[in-house]
C-alpha positions in Angstrom: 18.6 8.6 -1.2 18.4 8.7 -4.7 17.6 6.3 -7.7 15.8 5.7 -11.0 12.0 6.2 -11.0 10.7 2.2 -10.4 9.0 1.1 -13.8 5.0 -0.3 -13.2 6.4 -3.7 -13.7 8.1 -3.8 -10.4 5.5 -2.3 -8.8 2.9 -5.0 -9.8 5.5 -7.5 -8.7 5.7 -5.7 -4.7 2.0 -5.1 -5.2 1.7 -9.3 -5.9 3.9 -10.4 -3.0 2.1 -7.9 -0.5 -1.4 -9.2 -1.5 -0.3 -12.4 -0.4 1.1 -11.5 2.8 -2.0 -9.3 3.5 -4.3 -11.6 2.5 -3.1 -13.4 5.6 -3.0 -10.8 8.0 -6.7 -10.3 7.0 -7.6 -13.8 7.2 -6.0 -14.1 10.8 -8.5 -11.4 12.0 -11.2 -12.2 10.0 -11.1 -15.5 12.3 -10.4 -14.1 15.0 -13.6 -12.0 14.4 -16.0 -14.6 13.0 -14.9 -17.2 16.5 -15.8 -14.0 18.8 -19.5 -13.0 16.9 -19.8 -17.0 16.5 -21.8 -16.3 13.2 -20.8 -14.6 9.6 -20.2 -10.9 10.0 -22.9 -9.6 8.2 -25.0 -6.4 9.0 -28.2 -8.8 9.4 -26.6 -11.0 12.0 -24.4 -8.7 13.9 -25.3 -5.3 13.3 -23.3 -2.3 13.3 -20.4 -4.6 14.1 -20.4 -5.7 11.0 -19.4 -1.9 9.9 -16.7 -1.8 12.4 -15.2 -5.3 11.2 -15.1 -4.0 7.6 -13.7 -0.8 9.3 -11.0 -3.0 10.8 -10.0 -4.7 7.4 -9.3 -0.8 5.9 -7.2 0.0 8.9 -5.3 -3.5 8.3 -4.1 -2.9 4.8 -3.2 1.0 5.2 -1.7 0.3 8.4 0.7 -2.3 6.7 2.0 0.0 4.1 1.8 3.2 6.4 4.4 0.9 9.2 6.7 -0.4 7.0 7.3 2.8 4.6 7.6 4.5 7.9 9.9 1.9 9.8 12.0 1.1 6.6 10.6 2.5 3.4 9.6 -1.1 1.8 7.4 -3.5 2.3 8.3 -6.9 1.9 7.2 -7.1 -1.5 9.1 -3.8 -2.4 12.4 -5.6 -0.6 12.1 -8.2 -2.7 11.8 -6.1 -6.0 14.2 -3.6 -4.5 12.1 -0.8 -4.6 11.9 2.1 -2.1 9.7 5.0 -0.9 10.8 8.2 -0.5 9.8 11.8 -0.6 10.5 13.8 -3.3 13.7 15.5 -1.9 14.7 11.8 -0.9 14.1 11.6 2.5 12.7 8.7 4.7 8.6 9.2 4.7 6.8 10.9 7.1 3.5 10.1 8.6 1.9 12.8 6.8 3.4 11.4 3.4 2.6 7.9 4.2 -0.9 8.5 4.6 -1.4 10.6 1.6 0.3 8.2 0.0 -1.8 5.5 0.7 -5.3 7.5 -0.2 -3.8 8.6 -3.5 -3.0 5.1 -4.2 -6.4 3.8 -3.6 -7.4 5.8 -6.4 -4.4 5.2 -8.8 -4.7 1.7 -8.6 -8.2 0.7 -9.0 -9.2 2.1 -13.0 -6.6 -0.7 -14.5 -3.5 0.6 -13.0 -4.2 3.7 -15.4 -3.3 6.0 -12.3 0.4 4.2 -11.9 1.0 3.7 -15.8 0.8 7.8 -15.4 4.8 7.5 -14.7 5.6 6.4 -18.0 3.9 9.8 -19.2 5.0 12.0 -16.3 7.9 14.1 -17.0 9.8 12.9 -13.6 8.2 9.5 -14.2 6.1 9.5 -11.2 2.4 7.8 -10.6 -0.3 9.9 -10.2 0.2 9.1 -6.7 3.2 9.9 -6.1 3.5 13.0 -7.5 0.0 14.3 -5.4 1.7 12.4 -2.2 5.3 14.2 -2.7 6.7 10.7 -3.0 8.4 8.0 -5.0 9.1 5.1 -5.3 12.8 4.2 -6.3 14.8 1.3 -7.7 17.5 0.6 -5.8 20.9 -0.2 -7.3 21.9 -4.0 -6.8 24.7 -3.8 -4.3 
């Protein structure tokens, strides 16, 4: 698959629509944690739990990017913005690539975006993240 490097606009905008879809999922199992421990999910109250709840929320958000890039190469924020991951020889990801991804984008996004706004200086206008994840994310051409 090939396609024009996605600008940082469009990837704000999927970022935006899967923070609300996340925020969700992470609300669904924050309840489902705080009804089992029957008190707030602090270390004070429940221990080491509390590490393995927090644990849980990491493994939530990485696992929803890490699925859908590998079941489809967009998550529903991306589908909506018609954007697409791929690796760099544009090929569906692999589990490999997905995870790297998702660490190198922990640490792109974080200082101000500074680590995606990289592709407008990158000679193949990659993020940082892309280009240390052998990835990128695409536009796709309306249809």
């Amino acid at each position: 698959m090939t396609g024009v490097s996605a600008g940082f606009g469009r990837r704000v905008a999927a970022l935006v629509y899967d923070l609300f879809l996340l925020a969700a999922l992470l609300m669904i199992y924050t309840s489902f944690a705080i009804l089992l421990a029957h008190r707030a999910l602090l270390p004070e109250n429940v221990g080491a739990w509390a590490y393995l709840y927090r644990a849980g929320l990491l493994v939530i958000v990485a696992g929803y990017y890490i699925v859908n890039w590998l079941r489809s190469g967009q998550t529903l924020g991306m589908r909506a913005w018609r954007i697409h991951a791929v690796s760099d020889s544009g090929n569906p990801l692999t589990l490999t690539a997905a995870c790297r991804r998702v660490a190198w984008g922990v640490l792109a996004w974080p200082p101000a975006g500074l680590g995606v706004l990289w592709l407008y200086v990158d000679r193949d206008h990659l993020a940082i993240h892309d280009r240390l994840s052998g990835t990128r994310v695409i536009r796709l051409s309306a249809s």
